[in-house]
C-alpha positions as YAML, in Angstrom:
chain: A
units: angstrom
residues:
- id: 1
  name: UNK
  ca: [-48.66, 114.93, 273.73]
- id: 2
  name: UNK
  ca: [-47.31, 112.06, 275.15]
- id: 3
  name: UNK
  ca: [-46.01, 108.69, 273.06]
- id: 4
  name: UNK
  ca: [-48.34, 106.01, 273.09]
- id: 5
  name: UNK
  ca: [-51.31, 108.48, 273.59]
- id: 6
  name: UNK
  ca: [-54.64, 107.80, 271.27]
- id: 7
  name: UNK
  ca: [-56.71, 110.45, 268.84]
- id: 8
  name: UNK
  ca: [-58.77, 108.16, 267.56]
- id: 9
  name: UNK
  ca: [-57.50, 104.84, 265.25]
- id: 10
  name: UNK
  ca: [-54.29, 106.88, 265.52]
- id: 11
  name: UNK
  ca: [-51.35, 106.04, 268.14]
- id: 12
  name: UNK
  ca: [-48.41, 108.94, 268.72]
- id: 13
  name: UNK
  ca: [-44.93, 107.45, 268.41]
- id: 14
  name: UNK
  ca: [-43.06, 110.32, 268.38]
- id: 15
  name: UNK
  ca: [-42.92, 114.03, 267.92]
- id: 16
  name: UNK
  ca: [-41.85, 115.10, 264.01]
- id: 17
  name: UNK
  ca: [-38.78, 118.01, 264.05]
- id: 18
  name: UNK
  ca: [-39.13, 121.37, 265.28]
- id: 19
  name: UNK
  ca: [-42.96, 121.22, 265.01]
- id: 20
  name: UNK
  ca: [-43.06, 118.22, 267.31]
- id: 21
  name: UNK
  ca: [-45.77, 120.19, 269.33]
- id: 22
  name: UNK
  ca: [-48.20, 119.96, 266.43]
- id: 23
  name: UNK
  ca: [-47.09, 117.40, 264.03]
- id: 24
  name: UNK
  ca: [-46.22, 113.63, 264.94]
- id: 25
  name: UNK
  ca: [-45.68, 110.39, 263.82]
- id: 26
  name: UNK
  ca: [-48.28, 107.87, 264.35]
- id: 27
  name: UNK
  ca: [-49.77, 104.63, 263.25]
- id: 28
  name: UNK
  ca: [-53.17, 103.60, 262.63]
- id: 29
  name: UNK
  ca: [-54.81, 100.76, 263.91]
- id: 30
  name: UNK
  ca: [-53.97, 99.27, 260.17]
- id: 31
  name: UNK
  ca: [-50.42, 99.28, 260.77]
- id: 32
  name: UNK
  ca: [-50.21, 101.89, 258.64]
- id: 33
  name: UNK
  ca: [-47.71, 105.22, 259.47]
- id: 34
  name: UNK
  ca: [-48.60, 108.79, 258.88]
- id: 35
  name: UNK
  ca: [-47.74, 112.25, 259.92]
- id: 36
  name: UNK
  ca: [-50.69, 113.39, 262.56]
- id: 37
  name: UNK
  ca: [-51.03, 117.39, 262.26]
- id: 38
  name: UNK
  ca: [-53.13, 118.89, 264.71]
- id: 39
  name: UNK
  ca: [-55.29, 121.63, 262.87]
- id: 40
  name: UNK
  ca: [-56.99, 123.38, 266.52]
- id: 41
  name: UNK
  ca: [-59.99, 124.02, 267.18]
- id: 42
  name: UNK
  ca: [-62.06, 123.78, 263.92]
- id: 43
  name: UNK
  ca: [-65.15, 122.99, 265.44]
- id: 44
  name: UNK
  ca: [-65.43, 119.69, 263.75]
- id: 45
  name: UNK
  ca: [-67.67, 117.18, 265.59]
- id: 46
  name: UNK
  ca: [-66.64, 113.56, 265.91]
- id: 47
  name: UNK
  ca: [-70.22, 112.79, 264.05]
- id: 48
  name: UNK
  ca: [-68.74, 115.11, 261.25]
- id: 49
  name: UNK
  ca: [-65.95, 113.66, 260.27]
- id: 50
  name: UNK
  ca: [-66.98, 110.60, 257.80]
- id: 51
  name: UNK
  ca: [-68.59, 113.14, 256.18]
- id: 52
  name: UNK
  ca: [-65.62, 115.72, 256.02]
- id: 53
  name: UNK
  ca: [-62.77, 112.87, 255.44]
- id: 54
  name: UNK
  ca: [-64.89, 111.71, 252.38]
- id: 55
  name: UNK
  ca: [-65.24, 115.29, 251.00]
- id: 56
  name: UNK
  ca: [-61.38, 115.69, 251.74]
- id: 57
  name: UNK
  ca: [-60.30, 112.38, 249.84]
- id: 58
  name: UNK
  ca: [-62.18, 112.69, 246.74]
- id: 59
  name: UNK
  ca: [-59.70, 115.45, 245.82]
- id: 60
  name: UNK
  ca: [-56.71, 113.74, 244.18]
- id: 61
  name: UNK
  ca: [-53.61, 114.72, 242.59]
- id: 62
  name: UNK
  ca: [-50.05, 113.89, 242.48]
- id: 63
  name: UNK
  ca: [-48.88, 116.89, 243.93]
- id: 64
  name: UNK
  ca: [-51.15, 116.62, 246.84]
- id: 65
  name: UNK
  ca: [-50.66, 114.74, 250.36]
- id: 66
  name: UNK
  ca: [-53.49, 112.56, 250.10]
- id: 67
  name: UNK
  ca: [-55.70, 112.87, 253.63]
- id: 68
  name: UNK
  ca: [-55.59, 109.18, 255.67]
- id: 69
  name: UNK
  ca: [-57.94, 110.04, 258.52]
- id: 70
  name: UNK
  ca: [-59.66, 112.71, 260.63]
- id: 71
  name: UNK
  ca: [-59.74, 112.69, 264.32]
- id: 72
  name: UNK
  ca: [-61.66, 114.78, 266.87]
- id: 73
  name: UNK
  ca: [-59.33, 114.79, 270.52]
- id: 74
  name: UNK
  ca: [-58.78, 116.85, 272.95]
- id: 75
  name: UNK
  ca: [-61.34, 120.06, 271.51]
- id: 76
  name: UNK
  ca: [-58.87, 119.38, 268.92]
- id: 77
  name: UNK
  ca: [-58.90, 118.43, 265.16]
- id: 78
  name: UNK
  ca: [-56.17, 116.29, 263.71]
- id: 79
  name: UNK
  ca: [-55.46, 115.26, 260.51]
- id: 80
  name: UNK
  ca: [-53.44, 112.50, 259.43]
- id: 81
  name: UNK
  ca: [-51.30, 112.71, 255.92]
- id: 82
  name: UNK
  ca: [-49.56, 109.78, 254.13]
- id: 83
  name: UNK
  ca: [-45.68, 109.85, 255.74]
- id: 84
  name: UNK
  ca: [-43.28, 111.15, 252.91]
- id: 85
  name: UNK
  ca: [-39.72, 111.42, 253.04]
- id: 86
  name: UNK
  ca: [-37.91, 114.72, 251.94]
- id: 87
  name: UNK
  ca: [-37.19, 117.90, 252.73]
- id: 88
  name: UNK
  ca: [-39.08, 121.34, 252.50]
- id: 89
  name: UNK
  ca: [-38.56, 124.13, 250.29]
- id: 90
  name: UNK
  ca: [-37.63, 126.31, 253.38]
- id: 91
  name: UNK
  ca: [-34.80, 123.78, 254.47]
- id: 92
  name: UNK
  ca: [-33.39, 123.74, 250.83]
- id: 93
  name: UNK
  ca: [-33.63, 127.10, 249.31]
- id: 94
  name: UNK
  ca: [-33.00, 128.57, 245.58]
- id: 95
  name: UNK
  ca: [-33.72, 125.96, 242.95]
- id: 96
  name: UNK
  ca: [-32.55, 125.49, 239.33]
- id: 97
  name: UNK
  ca: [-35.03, 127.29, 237.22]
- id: 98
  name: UNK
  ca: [-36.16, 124.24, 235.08]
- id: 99
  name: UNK
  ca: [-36.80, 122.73, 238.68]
- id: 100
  name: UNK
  ca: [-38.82, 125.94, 239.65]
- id: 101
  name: UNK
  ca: [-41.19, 125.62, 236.94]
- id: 102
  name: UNK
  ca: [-42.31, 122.07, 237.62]
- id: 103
  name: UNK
  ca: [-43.03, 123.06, 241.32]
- id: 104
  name: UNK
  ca: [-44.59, 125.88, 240.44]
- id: 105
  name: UNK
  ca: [-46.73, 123.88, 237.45]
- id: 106
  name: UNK
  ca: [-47.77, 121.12, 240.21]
- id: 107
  name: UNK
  ca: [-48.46, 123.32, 243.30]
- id: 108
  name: UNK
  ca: [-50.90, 125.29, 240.91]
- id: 109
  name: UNK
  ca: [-52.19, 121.69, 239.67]
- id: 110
  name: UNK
  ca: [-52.83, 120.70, 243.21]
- id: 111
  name: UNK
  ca: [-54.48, 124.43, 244.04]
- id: 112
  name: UNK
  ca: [-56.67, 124.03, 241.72]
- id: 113
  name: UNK
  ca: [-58.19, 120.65, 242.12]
- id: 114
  name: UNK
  ca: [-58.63, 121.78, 245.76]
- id: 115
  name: UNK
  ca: [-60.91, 125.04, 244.55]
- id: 116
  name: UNK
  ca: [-62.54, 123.68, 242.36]
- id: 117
  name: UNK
  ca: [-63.73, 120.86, 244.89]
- id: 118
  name: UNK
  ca: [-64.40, 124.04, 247.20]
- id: 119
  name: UNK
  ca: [-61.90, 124.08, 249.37]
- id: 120
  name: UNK
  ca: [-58.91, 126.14, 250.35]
- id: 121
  name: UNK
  ca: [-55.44, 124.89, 251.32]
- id: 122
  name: UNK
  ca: [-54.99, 127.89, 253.60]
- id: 123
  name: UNK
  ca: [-51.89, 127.49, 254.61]
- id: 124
  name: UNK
  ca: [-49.33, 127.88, 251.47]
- id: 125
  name: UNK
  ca: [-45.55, 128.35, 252.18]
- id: 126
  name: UNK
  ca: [-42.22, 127.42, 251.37]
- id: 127
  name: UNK
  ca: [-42.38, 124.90, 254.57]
- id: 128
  name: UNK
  ca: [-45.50, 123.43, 253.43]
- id: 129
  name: UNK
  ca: [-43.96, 121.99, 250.37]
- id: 130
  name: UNK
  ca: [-42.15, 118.72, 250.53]
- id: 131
  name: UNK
  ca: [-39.70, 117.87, 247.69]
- id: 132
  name: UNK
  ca: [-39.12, 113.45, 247.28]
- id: 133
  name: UNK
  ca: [-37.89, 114.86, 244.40]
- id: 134
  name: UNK
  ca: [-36.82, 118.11, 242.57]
- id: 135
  name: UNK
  ca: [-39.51, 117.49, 239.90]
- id: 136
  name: UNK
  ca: [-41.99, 116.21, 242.58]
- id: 137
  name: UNK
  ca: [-43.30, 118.71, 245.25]
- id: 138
  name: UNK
  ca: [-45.78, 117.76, 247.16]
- id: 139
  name: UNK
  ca: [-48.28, 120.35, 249.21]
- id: 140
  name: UNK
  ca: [-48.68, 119.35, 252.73]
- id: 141
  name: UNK
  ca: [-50.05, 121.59, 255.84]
- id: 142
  name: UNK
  ca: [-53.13, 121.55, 255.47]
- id: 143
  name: UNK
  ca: [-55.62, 123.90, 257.39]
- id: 144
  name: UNK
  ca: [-54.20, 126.56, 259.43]
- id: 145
  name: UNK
  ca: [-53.63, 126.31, 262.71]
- id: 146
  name: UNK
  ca: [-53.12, 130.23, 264.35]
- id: 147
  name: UNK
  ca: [-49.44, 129.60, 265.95]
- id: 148
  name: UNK
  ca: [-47.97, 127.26, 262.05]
- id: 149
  name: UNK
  ca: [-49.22, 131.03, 259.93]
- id: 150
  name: UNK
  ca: [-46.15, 132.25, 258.82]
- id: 151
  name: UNK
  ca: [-46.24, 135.89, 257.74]
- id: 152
  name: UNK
  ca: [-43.76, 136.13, 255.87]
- id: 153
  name: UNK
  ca: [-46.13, 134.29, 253.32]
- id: 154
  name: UNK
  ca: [-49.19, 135.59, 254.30]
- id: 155
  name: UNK
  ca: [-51.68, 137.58, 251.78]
- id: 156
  name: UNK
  ca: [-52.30, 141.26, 252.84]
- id: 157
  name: UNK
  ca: [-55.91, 140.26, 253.78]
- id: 158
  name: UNK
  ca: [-54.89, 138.00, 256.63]
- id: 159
  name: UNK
  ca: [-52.12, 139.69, 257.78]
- id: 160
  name: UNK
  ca: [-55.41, 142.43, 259.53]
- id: 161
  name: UNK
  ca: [-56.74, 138.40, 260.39]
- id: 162
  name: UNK
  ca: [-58.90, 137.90, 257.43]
- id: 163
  name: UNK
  ca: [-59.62, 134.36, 256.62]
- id: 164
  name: UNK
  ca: [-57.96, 132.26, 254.77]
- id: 165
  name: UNK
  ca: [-59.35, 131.76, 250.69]
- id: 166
  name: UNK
  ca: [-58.41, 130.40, 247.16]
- id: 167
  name: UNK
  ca: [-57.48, 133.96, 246.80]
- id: 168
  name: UNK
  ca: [-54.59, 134.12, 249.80]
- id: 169
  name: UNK
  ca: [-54.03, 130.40, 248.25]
- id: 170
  name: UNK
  ca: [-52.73, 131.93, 245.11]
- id: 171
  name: UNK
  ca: [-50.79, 134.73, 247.42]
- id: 172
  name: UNK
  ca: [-49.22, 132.11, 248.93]
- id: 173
  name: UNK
  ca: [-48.55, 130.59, 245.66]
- id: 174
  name: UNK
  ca: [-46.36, 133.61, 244.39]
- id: 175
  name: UNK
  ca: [-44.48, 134.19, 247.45]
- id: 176
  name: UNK
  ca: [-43.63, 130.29, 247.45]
- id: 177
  name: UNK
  ca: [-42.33, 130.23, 243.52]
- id: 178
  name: UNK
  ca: [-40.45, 133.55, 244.31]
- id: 179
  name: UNK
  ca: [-38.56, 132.11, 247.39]
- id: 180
  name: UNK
  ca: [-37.96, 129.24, 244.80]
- id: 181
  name: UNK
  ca: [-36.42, 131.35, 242.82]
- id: 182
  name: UNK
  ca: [-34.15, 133.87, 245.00]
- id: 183
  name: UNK
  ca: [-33.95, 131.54, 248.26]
- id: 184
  name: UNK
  ca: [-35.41, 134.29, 250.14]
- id: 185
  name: UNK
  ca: [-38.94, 135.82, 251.03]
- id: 186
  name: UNK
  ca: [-40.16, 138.94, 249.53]
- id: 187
  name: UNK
  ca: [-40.62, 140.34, 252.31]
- id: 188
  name: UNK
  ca: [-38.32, 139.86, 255.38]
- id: 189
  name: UNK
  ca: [-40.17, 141.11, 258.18]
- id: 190
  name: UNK
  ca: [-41.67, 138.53, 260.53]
- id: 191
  name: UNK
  ca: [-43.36, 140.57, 262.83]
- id: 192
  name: UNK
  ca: [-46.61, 141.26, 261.90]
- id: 193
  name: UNK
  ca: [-47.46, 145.37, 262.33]
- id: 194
  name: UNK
  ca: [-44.22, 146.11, 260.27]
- id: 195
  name: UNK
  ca: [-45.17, 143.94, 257.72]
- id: 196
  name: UNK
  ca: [-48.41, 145.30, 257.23]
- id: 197
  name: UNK
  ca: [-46.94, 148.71, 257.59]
- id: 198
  name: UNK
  ca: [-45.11, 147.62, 254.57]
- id: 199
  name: UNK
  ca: [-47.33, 145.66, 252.83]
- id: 200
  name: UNK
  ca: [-49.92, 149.36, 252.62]
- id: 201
  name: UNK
  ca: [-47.13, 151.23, 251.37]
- id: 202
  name: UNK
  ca: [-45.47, 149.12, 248.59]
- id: 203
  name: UNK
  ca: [-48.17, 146.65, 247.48]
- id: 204
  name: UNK
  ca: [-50.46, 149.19, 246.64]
- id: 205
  name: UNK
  ca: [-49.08, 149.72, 243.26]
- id: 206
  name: UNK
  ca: [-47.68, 146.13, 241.80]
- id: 207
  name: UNK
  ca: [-45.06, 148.05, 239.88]
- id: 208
  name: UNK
  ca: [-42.98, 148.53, 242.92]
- id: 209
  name: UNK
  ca: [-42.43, 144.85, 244.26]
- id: 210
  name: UNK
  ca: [-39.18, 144.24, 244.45]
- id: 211
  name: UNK
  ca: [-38.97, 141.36, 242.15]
- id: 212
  name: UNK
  ca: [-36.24, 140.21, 239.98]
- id: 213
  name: UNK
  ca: [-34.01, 139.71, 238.29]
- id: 214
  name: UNK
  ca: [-36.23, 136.83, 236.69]
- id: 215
  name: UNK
  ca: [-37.35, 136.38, 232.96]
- id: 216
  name: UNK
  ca: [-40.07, 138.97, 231.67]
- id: 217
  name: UNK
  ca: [-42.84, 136.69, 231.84]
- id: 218
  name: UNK
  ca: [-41.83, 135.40, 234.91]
- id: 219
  name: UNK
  ca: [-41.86, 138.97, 236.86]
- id: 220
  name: UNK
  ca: [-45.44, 139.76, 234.97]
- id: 221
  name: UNK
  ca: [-46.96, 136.19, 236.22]
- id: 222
  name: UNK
  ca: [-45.20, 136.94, 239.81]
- id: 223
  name: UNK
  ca: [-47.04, 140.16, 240.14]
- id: 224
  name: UNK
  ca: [-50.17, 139.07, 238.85]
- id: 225
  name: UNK
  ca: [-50.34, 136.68, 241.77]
- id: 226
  name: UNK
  ca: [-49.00, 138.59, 244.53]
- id: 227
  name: UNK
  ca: [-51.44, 141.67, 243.73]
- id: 228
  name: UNK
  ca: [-52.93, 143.52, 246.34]
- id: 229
  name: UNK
  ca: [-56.02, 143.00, 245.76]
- id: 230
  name: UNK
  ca: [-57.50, 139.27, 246.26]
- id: 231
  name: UNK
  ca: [-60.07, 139.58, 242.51]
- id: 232
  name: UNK
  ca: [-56.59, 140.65, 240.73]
- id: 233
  name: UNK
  ca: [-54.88, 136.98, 241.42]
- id: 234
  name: UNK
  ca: [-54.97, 134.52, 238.24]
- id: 235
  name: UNK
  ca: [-56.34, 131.54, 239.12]
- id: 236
  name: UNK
  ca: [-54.20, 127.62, 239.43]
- id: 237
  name: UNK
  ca: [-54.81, 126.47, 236.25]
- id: 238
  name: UNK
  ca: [-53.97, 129.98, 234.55]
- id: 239
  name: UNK
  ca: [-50.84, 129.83, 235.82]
- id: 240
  name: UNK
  ca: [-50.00, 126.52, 235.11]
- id: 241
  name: UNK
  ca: [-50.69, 127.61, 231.48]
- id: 242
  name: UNK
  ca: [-48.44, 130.83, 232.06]
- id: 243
  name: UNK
  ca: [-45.80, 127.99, 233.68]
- id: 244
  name: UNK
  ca: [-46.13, 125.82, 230.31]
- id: 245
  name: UNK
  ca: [-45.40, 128.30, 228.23]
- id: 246
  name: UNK
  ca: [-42.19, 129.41, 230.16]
- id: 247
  name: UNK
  ca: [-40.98, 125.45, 230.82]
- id: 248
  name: UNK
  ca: [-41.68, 125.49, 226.41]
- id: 249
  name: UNK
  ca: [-38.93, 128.04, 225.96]
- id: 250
  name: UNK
  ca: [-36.60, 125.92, 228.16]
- id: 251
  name: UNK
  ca: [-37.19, 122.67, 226.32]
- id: 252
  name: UNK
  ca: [-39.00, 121.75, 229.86]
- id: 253
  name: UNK
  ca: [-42.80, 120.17, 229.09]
- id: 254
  name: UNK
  ca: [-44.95, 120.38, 232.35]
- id: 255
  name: UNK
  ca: [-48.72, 118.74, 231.75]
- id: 256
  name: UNK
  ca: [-51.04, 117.87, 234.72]
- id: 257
  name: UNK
  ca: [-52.00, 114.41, 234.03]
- id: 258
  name: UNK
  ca: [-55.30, 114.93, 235.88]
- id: 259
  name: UNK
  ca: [-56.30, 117.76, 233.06]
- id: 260
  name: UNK
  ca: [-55.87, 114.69, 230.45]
- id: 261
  name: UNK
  ca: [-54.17, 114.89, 227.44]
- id: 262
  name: UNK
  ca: [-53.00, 118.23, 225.56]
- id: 263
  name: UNK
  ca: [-50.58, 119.76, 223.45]
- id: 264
  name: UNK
  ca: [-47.84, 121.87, 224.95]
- id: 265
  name: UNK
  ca: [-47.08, 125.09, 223.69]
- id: 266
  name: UNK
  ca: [-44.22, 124.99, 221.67]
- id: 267
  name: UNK
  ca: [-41.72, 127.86, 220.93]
- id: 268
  name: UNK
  ca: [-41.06, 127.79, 217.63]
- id: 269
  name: UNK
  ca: [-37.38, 128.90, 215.41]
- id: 270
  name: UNK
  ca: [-38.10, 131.37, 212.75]
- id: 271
  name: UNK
  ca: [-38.80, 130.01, 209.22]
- id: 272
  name: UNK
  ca: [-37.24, 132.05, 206.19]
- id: 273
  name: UNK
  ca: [-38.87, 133.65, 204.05]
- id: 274
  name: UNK
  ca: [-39.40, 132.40, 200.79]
- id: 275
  name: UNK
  ca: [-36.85, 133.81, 197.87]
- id: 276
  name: UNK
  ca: [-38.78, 136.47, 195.25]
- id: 277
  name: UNK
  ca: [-38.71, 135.08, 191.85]
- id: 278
  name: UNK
  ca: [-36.57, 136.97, 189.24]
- id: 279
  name: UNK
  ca: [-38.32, 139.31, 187.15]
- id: 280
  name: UNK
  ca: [-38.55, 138.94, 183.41]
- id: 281
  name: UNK
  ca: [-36.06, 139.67, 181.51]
- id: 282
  name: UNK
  ca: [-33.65, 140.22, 184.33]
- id: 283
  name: UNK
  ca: [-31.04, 137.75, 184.29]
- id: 284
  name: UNK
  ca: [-30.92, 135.00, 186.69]
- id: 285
  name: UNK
  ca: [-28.98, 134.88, 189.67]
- id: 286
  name: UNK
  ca: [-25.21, 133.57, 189.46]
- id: 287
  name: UNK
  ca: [-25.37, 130.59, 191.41]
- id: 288
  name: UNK
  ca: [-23.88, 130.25, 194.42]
- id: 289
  name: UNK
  ca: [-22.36, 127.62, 196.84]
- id: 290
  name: UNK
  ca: [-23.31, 128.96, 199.85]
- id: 291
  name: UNK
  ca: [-27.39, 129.18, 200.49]
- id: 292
  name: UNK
  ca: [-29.01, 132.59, 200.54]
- id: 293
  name: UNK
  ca: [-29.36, 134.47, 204.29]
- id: 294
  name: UNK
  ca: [-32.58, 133.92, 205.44]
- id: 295
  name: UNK
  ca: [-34.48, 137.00, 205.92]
- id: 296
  name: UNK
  ca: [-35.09, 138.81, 209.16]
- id: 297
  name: UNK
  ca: [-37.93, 137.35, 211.02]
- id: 298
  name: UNK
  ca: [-40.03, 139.93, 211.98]
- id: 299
  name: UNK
  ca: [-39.98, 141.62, 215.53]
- id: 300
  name: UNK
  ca: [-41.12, 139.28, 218.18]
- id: 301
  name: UNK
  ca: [-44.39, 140.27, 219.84]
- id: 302
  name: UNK
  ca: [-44.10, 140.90, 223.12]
- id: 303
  name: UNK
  ca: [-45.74, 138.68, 225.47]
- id: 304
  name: UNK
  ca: [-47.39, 139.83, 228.89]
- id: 305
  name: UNK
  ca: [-49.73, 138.31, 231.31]
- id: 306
  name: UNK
  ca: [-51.32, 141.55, 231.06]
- id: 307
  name: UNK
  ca: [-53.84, 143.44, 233.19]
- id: 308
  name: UNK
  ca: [-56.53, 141.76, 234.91]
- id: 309
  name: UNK
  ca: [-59.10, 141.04, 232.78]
- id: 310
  name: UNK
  ca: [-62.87, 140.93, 233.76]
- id: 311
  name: UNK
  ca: [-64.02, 137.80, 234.24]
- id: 312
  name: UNK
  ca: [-67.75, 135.81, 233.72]
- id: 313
  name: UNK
  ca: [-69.77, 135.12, 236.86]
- id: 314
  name: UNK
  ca: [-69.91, 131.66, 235.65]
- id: 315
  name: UNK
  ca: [-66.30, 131.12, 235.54]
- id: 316
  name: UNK
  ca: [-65.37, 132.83, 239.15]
- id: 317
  name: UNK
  ca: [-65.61, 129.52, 241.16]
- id: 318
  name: UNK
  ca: [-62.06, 129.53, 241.71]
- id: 319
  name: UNK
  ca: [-61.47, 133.34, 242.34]
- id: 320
  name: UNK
  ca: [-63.68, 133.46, 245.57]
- id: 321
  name: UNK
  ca: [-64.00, 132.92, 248.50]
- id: 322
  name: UNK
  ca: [-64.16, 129.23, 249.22]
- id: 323
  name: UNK
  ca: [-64.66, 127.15, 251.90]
- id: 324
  name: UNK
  ca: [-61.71, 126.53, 253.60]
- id: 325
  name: UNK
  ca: [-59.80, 123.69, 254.83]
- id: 326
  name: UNK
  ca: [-60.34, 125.30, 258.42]
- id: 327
  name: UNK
  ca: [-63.27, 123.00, 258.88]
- id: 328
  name: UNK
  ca: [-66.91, 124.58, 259.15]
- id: 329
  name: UNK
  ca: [-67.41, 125.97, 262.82]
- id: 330
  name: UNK
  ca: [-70.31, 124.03, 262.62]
- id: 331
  name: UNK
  ca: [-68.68, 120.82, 261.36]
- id: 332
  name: UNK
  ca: [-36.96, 130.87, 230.66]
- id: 333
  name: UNK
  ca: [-33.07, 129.96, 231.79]
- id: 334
  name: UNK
  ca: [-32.21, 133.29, 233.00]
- id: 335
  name: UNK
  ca: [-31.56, 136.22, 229.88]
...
């Protein structure tokens, strides 16, 4: 697309990096810049899109590009996201831990607010995540344009070409926390038939990911969303509760300030038991200088996301399949 070109109250000024084919910068007719992503051919109609762009900005949250426009051009659907400055999680690799649960905590945030409004991002990967700052990531790429998938993120469901869903979302979730972790993807392969090849043969039992070495609760949360099966996935807000719990035992207190005000879990130090009084007639203790040893606390329980667990119809929303972003065709330190 050339510079100077028009979709809509949008003007191209240049191509963005490598993706300059699909992504640009533009200004509006405002004045104000933005990053212009052409999404294909959704389908959406140029009478559709008040509609659709009001739909798209009700959703809000600080970990979420906010949506500036629509545009119909070309056959082609663009959208245009607030300009941000910072690199992606592909770009910068393995981060700190501490800094791996906040992104985690605010991708699910954003995730979430998106199902719940009924929609799906549809497009979650390590490139789709901008960082302005360690603590802040920010989801971008939204809807899924066939040539940006990346399969080395995608959920065994669309890697046959199933559609995208909150489900393949959360997929997209794990794989992006676990290249967080290791700088790597779980699975290397880009092309698709050997990855599927793959994907049959070792994601059939969870067990036999190759994930590690990462904290207990960590590996149990990782498989949980990269399971095999799209109804086995926790949903976002589940594992930002998982992620609060694991920034607690850090001294690292993640809250979604959309979700209002709660308490975070807190890890607690064992408290001593009390001493046993003396028994009559016995004589007292000698006293002593030095305080009595504390007892032994007693053995920890054991702490698991544990296996799926069946859930009410009422309380699915976010476990389907929902509408996705694709517009309508009609329309712990490491131990």
């Amino acid at each position: 697309m050339r510079v100077g070109t028009k979709v809509g109250e949008f003007e191209i000024l240049c191509p963005l990096g490598a993706e300059g084919s699909r992504v640009f910068a533009a200004q509006g007719d405002d004045g104000v810049e933005v990053a212009l992503k052409r999404l294909g051919k959704t389908g959406l109609r140029s009478a559709q899109v008040p509609e659709t762009l009001d739909r798209l900005q009700a959703v809000v949250h600080p970990n979420l590009a906010p949506v500036a426009g629509l545009s119909v051009w070309g056959g082609n659907s663009y959208a245009a996201l607030e300009s941000v400055a910072g690199s992606d999680l592909r770009q910068l690799g393995a981060l700190a831990y501490g800094e791996v649960l906040s992104l985690g905590h605010g991708l699910a945030g954003a995730l979430a607010s998106l199902h719940e409004a009924g929609i799906c991002h549809g497009n979650v990967k390590p490139s789709s995540v901008l960082l302005p700052s360690p603590s802040q990531p920010l989801l971008v790429e939204w809807g899924q344009p066939e040539e940006a998938l990346d399969f080395l993120h995608l959920a065994p469901e669309q890697v046959g070409g199933g559609a995208a869903s909150s489900a393949s979302d959360l997929y997209g979730l794990g794989s992006t926390i676990y290249f967080a972790l290791s700088g790597s993807p779980l699975f290397p392969w880009e092309d698709s038939l050997e990855r599927a090849a793959y994907l049959a043969e070792r994601v059939a039992e969870p067990a036999r990911l190759p994930i590690g070495p990462f904290p207990e609760r960590m590996t149990a949360l990782l498989i949980r969303l990269l399971s095999r099966e799209p109804e086995d996935r926790i949903s976002g807000r589940e594992v930002q509760r998982e992620l609060e719990v694991l920034g607690a035992r850090v001294g690292r207190a993640l809250r979604d300030p959309t979700q209002g005000s709660h308490p975070q879990p807190v890890v607690r130090a064992p408290v001593a038991a009390p001493a046993s009084a003396p028994r009559s007639g016995s004589p007292a203790p000698a006293a002593s200088a030095k305080a009595p040893a504390p007892s032994a606390p007693p053995p920890a329980r054991r702490e698991s996301v544990g296996p799926p667990a069946k859930v009410a119809e009422e309380d699915s929303a976010d476990r389907t399949m929902v509408e996705s972003f694709d517009l309508p065709e009609e329309a712990e330190e490491y131990s």
